[in-house]
Each structure stands twice: as C-alpha cells, then as structure tokens.
C-alpha positions as CSV (number, residue, x, y, z in Angstrom):
1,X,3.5,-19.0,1.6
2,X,2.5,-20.2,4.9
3,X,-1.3,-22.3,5.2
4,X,-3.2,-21.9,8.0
5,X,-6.6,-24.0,8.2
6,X,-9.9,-24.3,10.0
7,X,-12.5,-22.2,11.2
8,X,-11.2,-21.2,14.7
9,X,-7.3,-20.6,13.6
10,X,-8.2,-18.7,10.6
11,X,-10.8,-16.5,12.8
12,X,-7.6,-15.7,14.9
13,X,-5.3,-15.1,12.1
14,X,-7.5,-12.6,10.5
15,X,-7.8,-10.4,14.1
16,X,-4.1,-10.5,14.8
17,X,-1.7,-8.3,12.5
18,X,-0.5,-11.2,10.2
19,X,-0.3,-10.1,6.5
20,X,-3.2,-12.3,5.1
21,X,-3.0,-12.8,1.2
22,X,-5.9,-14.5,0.7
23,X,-8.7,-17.4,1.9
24,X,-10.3,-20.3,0.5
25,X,-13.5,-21.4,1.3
26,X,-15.8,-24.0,0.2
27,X,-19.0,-22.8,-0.2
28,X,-21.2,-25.6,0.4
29,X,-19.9,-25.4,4.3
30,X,-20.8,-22.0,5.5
31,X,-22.0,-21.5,8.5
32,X,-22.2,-19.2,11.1
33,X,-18.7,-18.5,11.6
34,X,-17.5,-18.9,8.0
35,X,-20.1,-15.9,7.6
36,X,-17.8,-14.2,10.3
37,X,-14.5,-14.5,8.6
38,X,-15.8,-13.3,5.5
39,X,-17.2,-10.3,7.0
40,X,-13.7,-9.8,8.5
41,X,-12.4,-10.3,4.9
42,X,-14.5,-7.8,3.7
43,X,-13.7,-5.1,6.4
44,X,-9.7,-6.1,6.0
45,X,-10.1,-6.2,1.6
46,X,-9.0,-9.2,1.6
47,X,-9.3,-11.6,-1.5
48,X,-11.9,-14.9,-1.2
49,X,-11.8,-17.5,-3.4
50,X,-14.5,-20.3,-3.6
51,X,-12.9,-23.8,-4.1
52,X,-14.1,-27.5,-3.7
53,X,-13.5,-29.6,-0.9
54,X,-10.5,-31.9,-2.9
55,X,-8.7,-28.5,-4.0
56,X,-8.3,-27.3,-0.1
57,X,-7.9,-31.2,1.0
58,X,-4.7,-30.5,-1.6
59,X,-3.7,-27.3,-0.2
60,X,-3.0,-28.4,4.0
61,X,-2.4,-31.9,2.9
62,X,-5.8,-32.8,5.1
63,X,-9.1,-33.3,5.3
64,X,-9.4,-31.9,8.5
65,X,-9.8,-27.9,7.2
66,X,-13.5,-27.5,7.8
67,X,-14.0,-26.2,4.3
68,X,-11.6,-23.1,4.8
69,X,-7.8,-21.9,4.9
70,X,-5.4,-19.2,4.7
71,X,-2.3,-18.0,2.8
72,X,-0.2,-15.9,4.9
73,X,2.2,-13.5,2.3
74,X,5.7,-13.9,3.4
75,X,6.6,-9.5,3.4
76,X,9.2,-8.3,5.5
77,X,7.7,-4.8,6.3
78,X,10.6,-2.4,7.8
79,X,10.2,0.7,10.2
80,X,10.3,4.2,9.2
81,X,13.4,4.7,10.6
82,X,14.8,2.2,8.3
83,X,14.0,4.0,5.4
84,X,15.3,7.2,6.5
85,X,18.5,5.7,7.5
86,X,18.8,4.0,4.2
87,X,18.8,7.4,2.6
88,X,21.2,8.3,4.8
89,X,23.6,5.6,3.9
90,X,23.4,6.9,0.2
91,X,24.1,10.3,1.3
92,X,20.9,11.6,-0.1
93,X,18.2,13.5,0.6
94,X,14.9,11.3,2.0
95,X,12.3,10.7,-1.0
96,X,9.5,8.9,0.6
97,X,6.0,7.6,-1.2
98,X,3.0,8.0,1.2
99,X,0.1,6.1,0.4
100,X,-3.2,6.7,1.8
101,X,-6.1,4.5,1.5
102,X,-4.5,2.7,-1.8
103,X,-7.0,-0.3,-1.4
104,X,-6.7,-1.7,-5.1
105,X,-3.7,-4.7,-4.9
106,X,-2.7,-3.7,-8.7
107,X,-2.7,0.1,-8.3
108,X,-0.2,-0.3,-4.9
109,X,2.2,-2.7,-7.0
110,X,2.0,-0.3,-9.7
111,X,2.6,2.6,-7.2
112,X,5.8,0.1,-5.3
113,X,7.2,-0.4,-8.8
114,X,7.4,3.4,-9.8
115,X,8.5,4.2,-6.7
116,X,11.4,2.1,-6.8
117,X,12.4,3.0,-10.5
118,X,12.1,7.0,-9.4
119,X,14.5,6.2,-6.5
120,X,12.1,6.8,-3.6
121,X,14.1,5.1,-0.6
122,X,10.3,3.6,0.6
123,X,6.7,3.3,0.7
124,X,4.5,3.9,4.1
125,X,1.2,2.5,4.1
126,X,-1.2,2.1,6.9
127,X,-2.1,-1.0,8.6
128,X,-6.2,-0.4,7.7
129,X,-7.5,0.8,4.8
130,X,-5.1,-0.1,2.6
131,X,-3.9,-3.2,0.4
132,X,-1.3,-5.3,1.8
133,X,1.5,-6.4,-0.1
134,X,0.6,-9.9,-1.5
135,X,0.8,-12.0,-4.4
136,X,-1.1,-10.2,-6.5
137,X,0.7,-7.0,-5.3
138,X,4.2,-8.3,-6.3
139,X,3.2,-9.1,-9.8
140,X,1.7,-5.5,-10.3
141,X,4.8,-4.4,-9.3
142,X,7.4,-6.7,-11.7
143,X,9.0,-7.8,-8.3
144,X,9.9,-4.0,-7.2
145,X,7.9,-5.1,-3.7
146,X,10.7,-7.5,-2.9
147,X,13.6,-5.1,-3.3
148,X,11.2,-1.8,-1.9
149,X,11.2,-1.1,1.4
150,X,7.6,-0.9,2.5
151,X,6.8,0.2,6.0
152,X,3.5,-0.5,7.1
153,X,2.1,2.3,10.3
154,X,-0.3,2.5,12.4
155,X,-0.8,5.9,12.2
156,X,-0.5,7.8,8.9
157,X,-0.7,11.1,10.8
158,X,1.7,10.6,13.4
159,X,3.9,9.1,10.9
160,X,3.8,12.3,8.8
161,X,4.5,14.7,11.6
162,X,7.7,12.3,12.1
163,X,8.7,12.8,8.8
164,X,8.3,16.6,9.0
165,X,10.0,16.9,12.1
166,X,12.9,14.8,10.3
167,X,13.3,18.4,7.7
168,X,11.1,16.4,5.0
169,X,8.3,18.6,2.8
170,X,5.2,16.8,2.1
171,X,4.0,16.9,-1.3
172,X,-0.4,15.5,-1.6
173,X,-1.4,15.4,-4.8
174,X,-4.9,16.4,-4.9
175,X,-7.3,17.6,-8.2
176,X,-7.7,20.9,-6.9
177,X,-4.2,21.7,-5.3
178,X,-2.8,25.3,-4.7
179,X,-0.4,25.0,-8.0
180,X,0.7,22.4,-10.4
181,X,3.2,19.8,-9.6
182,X,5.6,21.0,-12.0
183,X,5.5,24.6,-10.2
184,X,7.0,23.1,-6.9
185,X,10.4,22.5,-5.8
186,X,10.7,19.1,-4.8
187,X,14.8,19.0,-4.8
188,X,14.8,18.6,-1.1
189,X,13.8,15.8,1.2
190,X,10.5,15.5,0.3
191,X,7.4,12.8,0.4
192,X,4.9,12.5,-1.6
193,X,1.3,11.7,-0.1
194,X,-1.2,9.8,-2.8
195,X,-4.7,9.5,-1.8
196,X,-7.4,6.4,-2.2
197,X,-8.9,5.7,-5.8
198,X,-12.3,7.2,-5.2
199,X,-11.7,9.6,-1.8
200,X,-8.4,11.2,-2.5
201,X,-6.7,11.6,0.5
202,X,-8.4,11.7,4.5
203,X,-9.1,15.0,6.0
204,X,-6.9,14.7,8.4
205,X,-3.7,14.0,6.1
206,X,-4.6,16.5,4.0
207,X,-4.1,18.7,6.3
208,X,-0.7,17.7,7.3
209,X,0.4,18.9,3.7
210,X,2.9,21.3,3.4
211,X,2.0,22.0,-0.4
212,X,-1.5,20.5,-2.1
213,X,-0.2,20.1,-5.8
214,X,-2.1,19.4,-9.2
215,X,-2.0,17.9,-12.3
216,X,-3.7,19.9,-15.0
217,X,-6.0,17.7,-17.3
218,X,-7.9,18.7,-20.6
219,X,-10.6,15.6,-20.8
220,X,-14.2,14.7,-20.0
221,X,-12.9,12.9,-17.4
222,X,-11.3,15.1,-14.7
223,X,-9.2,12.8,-12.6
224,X,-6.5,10.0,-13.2
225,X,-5.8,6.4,-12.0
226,X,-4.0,6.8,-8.6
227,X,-1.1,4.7,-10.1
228,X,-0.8,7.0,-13.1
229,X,-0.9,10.3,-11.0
230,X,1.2,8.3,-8.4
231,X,3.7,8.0,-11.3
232,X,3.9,11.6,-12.3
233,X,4.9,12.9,-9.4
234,X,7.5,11.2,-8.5
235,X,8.9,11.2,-11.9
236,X,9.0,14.7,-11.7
237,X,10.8,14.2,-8.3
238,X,13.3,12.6,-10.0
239,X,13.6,15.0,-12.7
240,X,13.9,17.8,-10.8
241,X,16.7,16.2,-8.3
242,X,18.7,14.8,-11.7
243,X,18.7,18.7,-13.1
244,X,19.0,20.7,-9.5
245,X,23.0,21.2,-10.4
C-alpha cells in the first residue's frame, strides 16, 4: 500500500477519488485542519486509527508528517462493461451483485466472497455510501476481492437502467417483497440488488426493481445480516441455473 503524509496532501487525497484504506493520526496534534480530515473520514467511513508520533515517524520513514498519514488500498476497480463482457466470454448469461449502501467493510467482503463462490461475474458498488474495498475488506472476503471484479459507479440508478437495457432482470431483496425468493425465476441474466444494513435499499433503486423478493423468517427478530441474506440469494441463483436443464 501506498503512504501519503501531512496535513495538506492527505486533505487532498481524501477530496479526490483515490481509494483511501485508512488514516493515522496522532492525537496530541490536532488542530484545526486535522479536525477537517476527520470529518471527511467520517462522511467517506473511513477507518482512523490513533497512533504515537514514533509509530507514524516508522510508517513515511520521516518526521516530517505533522502527526498524520494515509494508506491508499491498491484495488483495481473495472467498468461495467467489463463485467458484462466477461460473461460474455464464458458464454453465459450476466449474474451481477448490486450492492447499495453496504457501509460495513466485513459485511461487503463477506458479500465479494459469496458472490465469487455463486459465480456472479461482478460486484457494482457506488462511489458514496458504501465501503471501499480495503484491507479489512479483503480479509472478510478470504481473498475473493482480488480475483472479483468490483466496479465501483457513480450512479447506482443509471447503472441499473444500463443493466436492464442490456436484457438483465433485477432481483432487490427486501423484508416485505411481492413473493419469496425461491418463487422467482432467476435462470436468466439477472442481478441481484442488496440494500444497506439498517435502510434496506434507497427509494429510488427500489424502484428500479423488476421483482422485490423475500425471505420468510420465523424469529423475534424479523430481519437478517445483509451478508447472510446477500448469501441466500445468490445461492439460490446458482441453484436454480445448475437445475434449469
């Protein structure tokens, strides 16, 4: 991973669209704009870690870091094109994971990993709101976000009226859906929206659904990790493409 230290460049790094993993910062030196980037960590979810001046001193190699720096994750983010054409090249039908809002690092490597085992030719995630693929999310996933193809969009909505136009259905998975997942047929080109851990999924992109399916649950509790409902679905993507012949 890539360092980048001091006040001003790390200000900069956190506006532009570099993939941030996470920034150090020693306490005992905040100041007005430290207080700034950490708002813009806040707003971006991005991980802070408080440190001592000798442990970032280690870290650039310099004493010169004015109490903060920056690891940049090294992810190669692909288009949306590219994962259509992928499926292409397998001569199979496009099986796409849309995630919106996923803001938890462990439940989007979780999300990447089953993705990749149910044969889902890529991920889309938006470039706000959402957890980017760093460290942490790489070990969540057992390594599945280095051999996933992620694309990362501006626009989730857009994006989804691509896909349509492109002859995919799209499947959101919501708690009270018109039927249950199993009752669907998801043999065709499909992709499958999952919504953010406490929201579900945004207006908007619920209402570029094609179908709005369930999972029926029997507990107290009337709602499942996104990860875990994440994993259903396309498990039964996969099940239902493995028996369509």
């Amino acid at each position: 991973m890539d360092i980048v230290y001091g006040k001003n460049p790390v200000m900069e790094l956190l506006k532009s669209d570099s993939e941030v993993d996470k920034v150090f910062v020693n306490k005992e030196t905040v100041d007005h704009v430290t207080a700034r980037i950490l708002k813009l960590c806040r707003e971006q979810n991005i991980v802070v870690s408080y440190t001592m001046d000798k442990k970032l001193t280690e870290m650039t190699g310099t004493s010169k870091h004015q109490g903060i720096a920056a690891t940049i994750a090294q992810t190669e983010y692909v288009s949306v094109e590219d994962i259509l054409s992928y499926a292409e090249e397998l001569d199979e039908k496009p099986f796409v994971v849309i995630l919106d809002g996923i803001e938890d690092p462990h439940n989007l490597g979780a999300i990447i990993r089953s993705a990749n085992v149910a044969g889902a030719h890529g991920v889309i995630i938006p470039k706000r709101r959402s957890a980017t693929v760093n460290s942490t999310v790489y070990k969540a996933s057992a390594g599945a976000a280095a051999v996933t193809r992620i694309a990362k969009v501006t626009n989730l909505s857009q994006t989804i009226d691509m896909l349509k136009e492109r002859g995919l259905w799209i499947f959101g998975a919501e708690a009270d859906g018109d039927k249950f997942y199993y009752e669907s047929d998801m043999t065709g080109a499909v992709g499958v929206v999952i919504g953010s851990e406490g929201f579900g999924m945004s207006k908007n992109i619920r209402e570029k659904c094609d179908f709005l399916v369930k999972i029926p649950v029997m507990g107290e509790i009337n709602s499942l990790n996104a990860s875990v409902a994440a994993g259903i679905l396309l498990f039964e993507v996969l099940r239902q493409k493995l028996t369509e012949n």
